[in-house]
C-alpha positions as CSV (number, residue, x, y, z in Angstrom):
1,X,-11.9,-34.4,-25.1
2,X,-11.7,-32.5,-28.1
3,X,-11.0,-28.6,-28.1
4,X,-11.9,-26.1,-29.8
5,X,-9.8,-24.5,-32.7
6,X,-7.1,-22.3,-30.6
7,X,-7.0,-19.4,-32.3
8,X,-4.8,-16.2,-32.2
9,X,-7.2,-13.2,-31.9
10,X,-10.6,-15.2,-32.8
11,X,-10.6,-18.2,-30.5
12,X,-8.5,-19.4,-28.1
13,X,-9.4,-23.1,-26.4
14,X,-12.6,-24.1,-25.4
15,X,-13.5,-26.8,-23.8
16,X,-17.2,-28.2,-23.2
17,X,-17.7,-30.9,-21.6
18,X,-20.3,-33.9,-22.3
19,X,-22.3,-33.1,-19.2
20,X,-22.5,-29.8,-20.4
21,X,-24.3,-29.9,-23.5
22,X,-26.4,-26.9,-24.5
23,X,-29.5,-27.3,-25.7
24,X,-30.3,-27.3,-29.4
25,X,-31.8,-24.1,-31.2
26,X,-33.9,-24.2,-33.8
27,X,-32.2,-24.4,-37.1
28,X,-30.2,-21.2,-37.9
29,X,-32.8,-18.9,-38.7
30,X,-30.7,-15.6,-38.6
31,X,-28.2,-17.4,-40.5
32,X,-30.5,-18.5,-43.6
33,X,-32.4,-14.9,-43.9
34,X,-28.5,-13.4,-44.1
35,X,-27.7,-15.5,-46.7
36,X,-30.9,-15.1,-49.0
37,X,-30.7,-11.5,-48.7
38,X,-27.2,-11.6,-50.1
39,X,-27.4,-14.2,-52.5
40,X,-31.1,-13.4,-54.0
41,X,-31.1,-9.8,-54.4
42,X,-28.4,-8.0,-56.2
43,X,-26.5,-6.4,-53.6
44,X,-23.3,-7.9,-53.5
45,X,-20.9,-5.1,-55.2
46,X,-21.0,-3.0,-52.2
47,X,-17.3,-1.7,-53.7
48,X,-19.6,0.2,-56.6
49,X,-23.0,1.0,-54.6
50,X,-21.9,2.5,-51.6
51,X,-25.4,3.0,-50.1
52,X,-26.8,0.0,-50.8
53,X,-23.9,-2.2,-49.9
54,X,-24.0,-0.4,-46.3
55,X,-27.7,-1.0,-45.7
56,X,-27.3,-4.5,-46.9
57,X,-24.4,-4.7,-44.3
58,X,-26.0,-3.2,-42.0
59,X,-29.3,-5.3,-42.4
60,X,-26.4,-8.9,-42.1
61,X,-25.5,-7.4,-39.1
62,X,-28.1,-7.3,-37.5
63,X,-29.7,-10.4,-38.6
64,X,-26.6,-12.4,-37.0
65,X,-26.7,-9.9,-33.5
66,X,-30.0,-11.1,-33.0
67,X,-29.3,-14.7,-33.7
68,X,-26.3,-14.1,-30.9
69,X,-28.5,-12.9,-28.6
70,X,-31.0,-15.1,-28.9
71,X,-28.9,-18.4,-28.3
72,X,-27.9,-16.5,-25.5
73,X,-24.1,-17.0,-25.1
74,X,-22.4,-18.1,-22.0
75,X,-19.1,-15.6,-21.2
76,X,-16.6,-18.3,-21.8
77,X,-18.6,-19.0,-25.7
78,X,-18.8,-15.3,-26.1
79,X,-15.1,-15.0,-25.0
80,X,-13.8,-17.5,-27.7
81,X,-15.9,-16.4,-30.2
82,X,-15.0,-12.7,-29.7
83,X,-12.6,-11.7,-32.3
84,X,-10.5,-9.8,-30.1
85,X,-7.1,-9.5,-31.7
86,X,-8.7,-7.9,-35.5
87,X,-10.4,-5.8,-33.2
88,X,-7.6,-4.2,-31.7
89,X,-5.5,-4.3,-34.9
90,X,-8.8,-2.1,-36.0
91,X,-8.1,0.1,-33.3
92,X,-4.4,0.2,-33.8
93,X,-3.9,0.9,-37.7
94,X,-7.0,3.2,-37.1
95,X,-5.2,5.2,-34.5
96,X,-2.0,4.7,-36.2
97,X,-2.8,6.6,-39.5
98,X,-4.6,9.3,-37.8
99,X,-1.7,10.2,-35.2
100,X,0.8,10.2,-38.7
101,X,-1.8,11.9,-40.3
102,X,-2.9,9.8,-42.9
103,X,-5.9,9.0,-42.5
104,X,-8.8,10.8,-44.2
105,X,-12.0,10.0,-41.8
106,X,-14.3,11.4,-45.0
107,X,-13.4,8.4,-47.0
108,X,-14.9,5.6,-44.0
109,X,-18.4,5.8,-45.4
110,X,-19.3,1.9,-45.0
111,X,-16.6,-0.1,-44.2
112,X,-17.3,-0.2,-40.0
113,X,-21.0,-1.9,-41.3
114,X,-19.4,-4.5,-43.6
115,X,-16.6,-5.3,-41.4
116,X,-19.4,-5.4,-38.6
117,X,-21.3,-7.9,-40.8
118,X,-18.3,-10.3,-41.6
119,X,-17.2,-10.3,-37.9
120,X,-20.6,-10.9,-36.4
121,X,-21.8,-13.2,-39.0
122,X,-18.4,-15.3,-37.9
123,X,-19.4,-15.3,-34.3
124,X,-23.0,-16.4,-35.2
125,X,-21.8,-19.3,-37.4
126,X,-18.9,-20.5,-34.4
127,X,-21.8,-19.9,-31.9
128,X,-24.6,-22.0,-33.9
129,X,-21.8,-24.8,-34.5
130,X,-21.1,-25.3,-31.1
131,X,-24.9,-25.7,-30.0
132,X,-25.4,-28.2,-32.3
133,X,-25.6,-26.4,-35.7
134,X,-24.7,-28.8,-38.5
135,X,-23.0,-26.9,-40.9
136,X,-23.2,-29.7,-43.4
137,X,-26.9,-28.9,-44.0
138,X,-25.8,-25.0,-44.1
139,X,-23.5,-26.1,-46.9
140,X,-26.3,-28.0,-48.3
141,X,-28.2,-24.8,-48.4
142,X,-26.0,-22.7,-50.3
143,X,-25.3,-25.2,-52.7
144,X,-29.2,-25.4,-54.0
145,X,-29.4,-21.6,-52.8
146,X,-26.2,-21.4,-55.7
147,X,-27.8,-23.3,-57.9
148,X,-31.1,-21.1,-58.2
149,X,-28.7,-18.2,-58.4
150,X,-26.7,-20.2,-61.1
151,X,-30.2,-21.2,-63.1
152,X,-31.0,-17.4,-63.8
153,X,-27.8,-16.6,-64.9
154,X,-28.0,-19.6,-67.0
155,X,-31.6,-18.0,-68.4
156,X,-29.9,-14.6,-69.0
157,X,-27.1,-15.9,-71.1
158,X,-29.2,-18.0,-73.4
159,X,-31.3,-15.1,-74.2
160,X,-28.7,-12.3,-73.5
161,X,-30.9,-10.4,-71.6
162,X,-31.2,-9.6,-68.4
163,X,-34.1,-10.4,-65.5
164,X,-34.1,-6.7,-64.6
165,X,-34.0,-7.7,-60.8
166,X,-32.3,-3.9,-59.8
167,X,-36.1,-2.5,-60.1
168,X,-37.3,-5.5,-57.9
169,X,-35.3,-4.6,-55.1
170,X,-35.6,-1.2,-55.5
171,X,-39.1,-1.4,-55.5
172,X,-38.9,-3.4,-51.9
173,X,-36.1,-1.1,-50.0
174,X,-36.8,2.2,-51.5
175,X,-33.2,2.5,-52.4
176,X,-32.6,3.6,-56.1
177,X,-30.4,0.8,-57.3
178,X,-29.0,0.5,-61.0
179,X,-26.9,-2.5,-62.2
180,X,-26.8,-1.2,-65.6
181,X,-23.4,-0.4,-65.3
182,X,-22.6,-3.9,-65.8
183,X,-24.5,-4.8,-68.6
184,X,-23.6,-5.4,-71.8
185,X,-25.0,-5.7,-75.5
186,X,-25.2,-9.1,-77.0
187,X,-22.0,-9.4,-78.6
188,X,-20.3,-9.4,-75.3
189,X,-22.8,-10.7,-72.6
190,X,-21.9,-10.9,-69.0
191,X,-24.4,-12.7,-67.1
192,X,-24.8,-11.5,-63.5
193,X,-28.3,-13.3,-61.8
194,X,-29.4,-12.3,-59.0
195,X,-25.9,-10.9,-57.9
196,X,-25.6,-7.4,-59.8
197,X,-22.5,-8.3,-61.0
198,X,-20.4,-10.5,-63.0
199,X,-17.2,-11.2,-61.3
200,X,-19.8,-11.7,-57.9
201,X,-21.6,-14.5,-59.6
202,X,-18.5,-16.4,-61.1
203,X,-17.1,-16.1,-57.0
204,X,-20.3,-17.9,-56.4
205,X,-20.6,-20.6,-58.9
206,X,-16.8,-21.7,-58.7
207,X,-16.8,-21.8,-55.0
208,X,-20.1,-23.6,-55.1
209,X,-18.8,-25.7,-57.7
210,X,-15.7,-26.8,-55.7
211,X,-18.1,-27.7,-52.9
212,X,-20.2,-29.9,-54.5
213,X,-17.4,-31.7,-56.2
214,X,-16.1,-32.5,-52.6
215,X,-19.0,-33.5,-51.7
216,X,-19.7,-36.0,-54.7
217,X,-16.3,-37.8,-54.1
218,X,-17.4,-38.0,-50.4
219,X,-20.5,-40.1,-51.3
220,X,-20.7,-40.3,-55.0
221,X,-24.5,-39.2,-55.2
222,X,-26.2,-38.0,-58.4
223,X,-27.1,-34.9,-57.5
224,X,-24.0,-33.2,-56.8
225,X,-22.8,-33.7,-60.7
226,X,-26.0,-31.9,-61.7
227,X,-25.2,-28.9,-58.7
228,X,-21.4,-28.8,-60.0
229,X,-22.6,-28.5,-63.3
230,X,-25.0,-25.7,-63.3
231,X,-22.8,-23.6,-61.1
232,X,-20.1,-24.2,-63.2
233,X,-22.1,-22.9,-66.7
234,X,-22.8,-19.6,-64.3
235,X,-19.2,-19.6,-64.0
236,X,-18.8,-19.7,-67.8
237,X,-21.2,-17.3,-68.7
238,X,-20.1,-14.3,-66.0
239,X,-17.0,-14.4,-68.1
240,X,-14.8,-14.0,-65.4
241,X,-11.4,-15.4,-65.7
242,X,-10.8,-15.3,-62.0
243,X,-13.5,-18.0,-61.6
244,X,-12.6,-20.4,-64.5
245,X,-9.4,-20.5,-63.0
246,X,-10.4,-21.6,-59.5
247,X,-13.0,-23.9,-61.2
248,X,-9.9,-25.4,-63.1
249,X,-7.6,-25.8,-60.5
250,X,-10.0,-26.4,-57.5
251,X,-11.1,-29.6,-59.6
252,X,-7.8,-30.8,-60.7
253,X,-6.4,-30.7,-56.8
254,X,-9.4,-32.1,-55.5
255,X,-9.3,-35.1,-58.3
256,X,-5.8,-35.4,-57.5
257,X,-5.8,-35.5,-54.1
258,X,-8.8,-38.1,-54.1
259,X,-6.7,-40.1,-56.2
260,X,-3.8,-40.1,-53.7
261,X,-6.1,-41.3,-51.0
262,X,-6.4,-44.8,-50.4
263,X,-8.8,-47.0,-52.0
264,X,-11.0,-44.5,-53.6
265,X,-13.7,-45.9,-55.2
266,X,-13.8,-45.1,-58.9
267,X,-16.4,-47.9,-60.3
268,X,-19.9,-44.7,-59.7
269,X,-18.0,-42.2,-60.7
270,X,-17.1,-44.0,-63.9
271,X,-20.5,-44.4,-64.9
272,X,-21.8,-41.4,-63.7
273,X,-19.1,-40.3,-66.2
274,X,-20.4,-42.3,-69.1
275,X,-24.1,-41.8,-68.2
276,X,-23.4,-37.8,-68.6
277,X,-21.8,-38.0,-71.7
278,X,-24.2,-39.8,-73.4
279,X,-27.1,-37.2,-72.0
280,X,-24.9,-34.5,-73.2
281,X,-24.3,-36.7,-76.9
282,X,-27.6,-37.1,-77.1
283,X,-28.5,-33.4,-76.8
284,X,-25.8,-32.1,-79.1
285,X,-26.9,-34.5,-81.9
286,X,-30.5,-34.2,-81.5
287,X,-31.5,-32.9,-85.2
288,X,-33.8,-29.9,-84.5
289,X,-31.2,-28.7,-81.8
290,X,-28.3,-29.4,-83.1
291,X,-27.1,-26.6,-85.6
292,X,-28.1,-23.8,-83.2
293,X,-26.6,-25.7,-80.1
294,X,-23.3,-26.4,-81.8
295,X,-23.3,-22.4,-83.3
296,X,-24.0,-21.0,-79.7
297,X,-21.5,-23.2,-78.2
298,X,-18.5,-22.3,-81.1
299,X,-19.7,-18.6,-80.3
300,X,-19.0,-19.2,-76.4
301,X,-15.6,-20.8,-77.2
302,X,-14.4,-18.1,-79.7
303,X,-15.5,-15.5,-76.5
304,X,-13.4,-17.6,-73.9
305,X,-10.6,-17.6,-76.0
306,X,-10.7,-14.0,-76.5
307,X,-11.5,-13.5,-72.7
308,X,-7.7,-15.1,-72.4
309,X,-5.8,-14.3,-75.1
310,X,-6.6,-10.8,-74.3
311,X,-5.8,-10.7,-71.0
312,X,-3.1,-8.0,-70.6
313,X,-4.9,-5.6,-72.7
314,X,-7.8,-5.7,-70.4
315,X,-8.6,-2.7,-68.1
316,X,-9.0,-5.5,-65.2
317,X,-5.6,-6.6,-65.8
318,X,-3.9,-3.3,-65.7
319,X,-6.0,-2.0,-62.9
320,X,-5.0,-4.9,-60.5
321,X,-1.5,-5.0,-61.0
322,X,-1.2,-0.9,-61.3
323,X,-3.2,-0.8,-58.3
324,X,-1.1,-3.2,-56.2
325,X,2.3,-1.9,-57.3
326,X,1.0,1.9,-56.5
327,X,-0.1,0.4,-52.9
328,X,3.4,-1.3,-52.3
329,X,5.0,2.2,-52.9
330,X,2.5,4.1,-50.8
331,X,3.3,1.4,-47.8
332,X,7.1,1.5,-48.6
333,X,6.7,5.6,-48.1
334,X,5.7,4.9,-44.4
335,X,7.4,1.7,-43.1
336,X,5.2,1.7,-40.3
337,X,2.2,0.9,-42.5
338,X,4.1,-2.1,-43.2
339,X,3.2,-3.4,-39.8
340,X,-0.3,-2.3,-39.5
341,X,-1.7,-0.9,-42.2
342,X,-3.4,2.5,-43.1
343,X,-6.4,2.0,-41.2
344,X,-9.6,1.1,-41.4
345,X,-11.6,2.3,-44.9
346,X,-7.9,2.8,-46.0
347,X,-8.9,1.0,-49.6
348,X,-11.5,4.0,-50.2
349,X,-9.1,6.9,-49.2
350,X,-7.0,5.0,-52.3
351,X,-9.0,5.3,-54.7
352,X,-11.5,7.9,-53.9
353,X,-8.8,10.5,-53.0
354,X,-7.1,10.5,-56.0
355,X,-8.1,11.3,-60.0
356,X,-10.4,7.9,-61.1
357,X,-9.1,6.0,-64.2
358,X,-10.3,6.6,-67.2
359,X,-12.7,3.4,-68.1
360,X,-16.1,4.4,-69.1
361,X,-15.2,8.2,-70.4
362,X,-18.3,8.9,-67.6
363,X,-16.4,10.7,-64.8
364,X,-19.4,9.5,-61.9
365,X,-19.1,5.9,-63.5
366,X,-15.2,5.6,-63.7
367,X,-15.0,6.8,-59.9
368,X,-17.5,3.9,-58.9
369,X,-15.4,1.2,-60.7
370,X,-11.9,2.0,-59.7
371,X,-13.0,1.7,-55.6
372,X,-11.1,-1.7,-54.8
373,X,-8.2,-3.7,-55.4
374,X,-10.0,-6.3,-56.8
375,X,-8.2,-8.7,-54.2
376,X,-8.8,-9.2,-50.9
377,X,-5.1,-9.6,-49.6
378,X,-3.6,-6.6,-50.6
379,X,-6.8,-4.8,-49.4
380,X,-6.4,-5.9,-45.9
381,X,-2.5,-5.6,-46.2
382,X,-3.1,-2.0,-47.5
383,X,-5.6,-1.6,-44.6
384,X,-3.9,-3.3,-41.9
385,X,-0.1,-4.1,-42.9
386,X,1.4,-7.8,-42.0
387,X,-0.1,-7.9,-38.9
388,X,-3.9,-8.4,-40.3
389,X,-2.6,-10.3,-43.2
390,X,-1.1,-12.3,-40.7
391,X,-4.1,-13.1,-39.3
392,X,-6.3,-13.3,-42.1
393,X,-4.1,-16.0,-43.9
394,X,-3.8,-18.5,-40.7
395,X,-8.0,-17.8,-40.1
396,X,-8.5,-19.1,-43.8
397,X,-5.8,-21.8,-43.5
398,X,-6.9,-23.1,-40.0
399,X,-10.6,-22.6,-40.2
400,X,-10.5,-25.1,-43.6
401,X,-8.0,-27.4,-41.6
402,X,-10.1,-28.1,-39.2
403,X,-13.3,-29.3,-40.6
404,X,-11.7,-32.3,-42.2
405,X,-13.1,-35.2,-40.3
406,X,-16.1,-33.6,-38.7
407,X,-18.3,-33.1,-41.6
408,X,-16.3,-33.1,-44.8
409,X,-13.3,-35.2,-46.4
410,X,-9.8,-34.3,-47.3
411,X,-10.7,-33.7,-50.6
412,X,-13.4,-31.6,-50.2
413,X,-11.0,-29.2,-47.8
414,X,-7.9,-28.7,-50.5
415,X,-10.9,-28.6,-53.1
416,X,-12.9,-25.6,-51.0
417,X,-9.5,-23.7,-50.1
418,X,-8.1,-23.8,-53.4
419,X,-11.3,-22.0,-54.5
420,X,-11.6,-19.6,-52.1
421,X,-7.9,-18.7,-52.4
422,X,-7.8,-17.9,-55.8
423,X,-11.3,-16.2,-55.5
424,X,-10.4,-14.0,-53.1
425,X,-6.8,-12.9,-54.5
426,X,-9.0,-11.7,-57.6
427,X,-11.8,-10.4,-55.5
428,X,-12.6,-7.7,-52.6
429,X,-14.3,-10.4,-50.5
430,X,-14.6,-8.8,-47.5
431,X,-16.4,-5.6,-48.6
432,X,-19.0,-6.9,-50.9
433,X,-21.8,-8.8,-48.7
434,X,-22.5,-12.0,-50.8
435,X,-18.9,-12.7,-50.9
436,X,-18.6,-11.6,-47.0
437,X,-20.7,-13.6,-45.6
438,X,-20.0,-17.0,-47.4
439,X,-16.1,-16.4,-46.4
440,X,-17.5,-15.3,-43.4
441,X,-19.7,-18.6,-42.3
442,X,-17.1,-20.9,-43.6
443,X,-13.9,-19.1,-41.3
444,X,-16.6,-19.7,-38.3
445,X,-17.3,-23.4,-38.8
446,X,-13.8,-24.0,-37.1
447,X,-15.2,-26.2,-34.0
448,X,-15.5,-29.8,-33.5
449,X,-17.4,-30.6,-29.9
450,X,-17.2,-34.0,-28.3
451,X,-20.9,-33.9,-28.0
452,X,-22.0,-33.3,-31.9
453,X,-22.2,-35.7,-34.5
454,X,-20.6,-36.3,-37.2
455,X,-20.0,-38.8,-39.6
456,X,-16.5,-38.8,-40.1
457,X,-15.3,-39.3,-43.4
458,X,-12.1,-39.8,-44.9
């Protein structure tokens, strides 16, 4: 009998028996509607829009509540789902601040909804698992779900010009919502899709892309070249750094680590290879195409290269590691933070209680930019010391783990955690929805039941 994932604060053992299989729900509708209203509506930089990042929140939420309740969790499910140890580390570093005096309750403003969201939405996913979910066909889902996301960032580069989806949503929620803030003029386009922001998307497409490179290696089937392909362009044209470089090394471990594995089959994948290249050949040297592909394409490369070369002059560069040293000092003036942290919210008492960085010379724009660390370690270090970081690195590390066997491959697992690592140490992934819930889903596919099948692969 297999057990459940045993683990600290989230799940200890549980054990289901063959006799006492639960019945099957219908597909994960909760879990679906959660993630198209983060991934096709550009909501995902809660960090900047406050408001709107809280009612998205709040709307996840509730989405995944009701798909608890309505699978109707026995108390020993609910009891290894519950994530009891964050909780009380919540609780604690909460308490903690406010008994030292630290801890500025005006500055909480959404964080209880979007840590509310990632939590719940982790119980739903562990929940629909265990009653048969597949969370192949969820992964499935988000890759063509990716992909449409990816095609419209695609549209908006080749253009430069952008969809205008802020008035779209506004016009359905009745929220005012602006993502002008990120967009720029020709010369130095950032796609963002449907996401509302540029860094969000490249998250997207490189995580996306490290997925269906796993999965292509698992089965070598056509399709997953074309999915890896078009999040990967999104990737390129959000122009964030951050995301080439997980692209980059998610594939380069994943190749590797294929190739270490005993008799891999190389024989598609070589003429998948060859049939690609001669599409892409084929395109580049078409006649009428060909001098206004090859111009657009030097222009791209002349704007990566600057993207890099550039990189310690860049306000992103200087904010993150000016951010994180200022954090390590503020820690080091209260040891005890070191332990547990400031507290919840503690990332916008940070930022919001002291003088915004210059960036846009607009005082109400530069205080909406400088909200986060930009990487979702130090933020839950900040916010809840080695104790939370603790348990956030062995819930990423064990989650992945895991899987391998049940529904994906070796591969696949170094491939996916090497993306999310990098992701996430250049990105605030648990306060911005899009990215929450992904990370999210992906921490609660952690069990492996006797009674469901799965094609093991290796």
């Amino acid at each position: 009998m297999q057990t459940a994932l045993a683990e600290e604060g989230f799940s200890p053992t549980l054990d289901i028996s063959e006799h006492s299989r639960p019945p099957k729900p219908r597909p994960g509708l909760e879990l679906a509607l959660a993630g198209l209203v983060v991934l096709m509506f550009p909501a995902s930089m809660s960090t900047v829009f406050g408001s709107l990042g809280a009612y998205v929140s709040t709307l996840v939420t509730i989405l995944a509540i009701t798909g608890i309740l309505r699978v109707k969790p026995s108390f020993q499910e609910f009891r290894s789902l519950f994530p009891f140890f964050i909780v009380a580390l919540i609780v604690l570093s909460t308490g903690t601040a406010a008994t030292m005096r630290t801890y500025d309750w005006s500055y909480l403003r959404g964080t209880p909804v979007q840590w509310s969201a990632f939590l719940s939405v982790t119980m739903l996913a562990g929940l629909w698992q265990l009653r048969c979910g597949e969370p192949v066909r969820w992964a499935y889902g988000m890759l063509w779900a990716s992909s449409v996301v990816s095609l419209i960032a695609i549209g908006e580069y080749a253009v430069k010009d952008y969809v205008g989806l802020d008035r779209a949503y506004s016009w359905l929620t009745g929220l005012r919502f602006d993502d002008s803030a990120y967009h720029r003029s020709a010369d130095s386009f950032r796609a963002i899709g449907t996401m509302g922001n540029p860094l969000a998307l490249g998250t997207l497409g490189a995580v996306a892309g490290a997925g269906a490179l796993g999965f292509y290696l698992r089965d070598a089937r056509i399709v997953w070249p074309l999915l890896l392909s078009i999040n990967a362009v999104a990737a390129f044209a959000s122009l964030s750094r951050s995301s080439w470089l997980a692209l980059i090394a998610s594939t380069v471990i994943t190749v590797t680590v294929y190739s270490l594995r005993r008799g891999p089959s190389w024989l598609p994948i070589i003429l998948h290879v060859l049939a690609g290249t001669g599409i892409v050949a084929a395109v580049l040297l078409y006649p009428p195409w060909q001098d206004r592909i090859m111009s657009r394409i030097e222009e791209s490369y002349a704007v990566a290269v600057s993207r890099v070369t550039e990189l310690q002059d860049s306000f992103s560069y200087s904010h993150r590691t000016s951010a994180m040293s200022d954090a390590v000092d503020s820690m080091l003036d209260n040891p005890l933070t070191l332990v547990v942290g400031y507290g919840l919210g503690a990332e916008n008492s940070f930022f919001l209680g002291n003088d915004a960085t210059p960036i846009t010379g607009v005082a109400s724009k530069d205080v909406m930019f400088a909200r986060t660390f930009d990487n979702s370690f130090v933020t839950i270090a900040y916010s809840f010391g080695a104790m939370g970081l603790f348990w956030f690195a062995h819930l990423l590390f064990c989650s992945f783990r895991c899987a391998i066997g049940a529904w994906v491959s070796v591969p696949w697992y170094v491939g996916m955690l090497t993306a999310a690592i990098v992701c996430i140490y250049f990105y605030n992934a648990i306060s911005t929805p899009s990215a929450s819930y992904i990370l999210a889903v992906l921490l609660g596919f952690r069990f492996t039941p006797d009674w469901q099948d799965h094609d093991a692969v290796a």
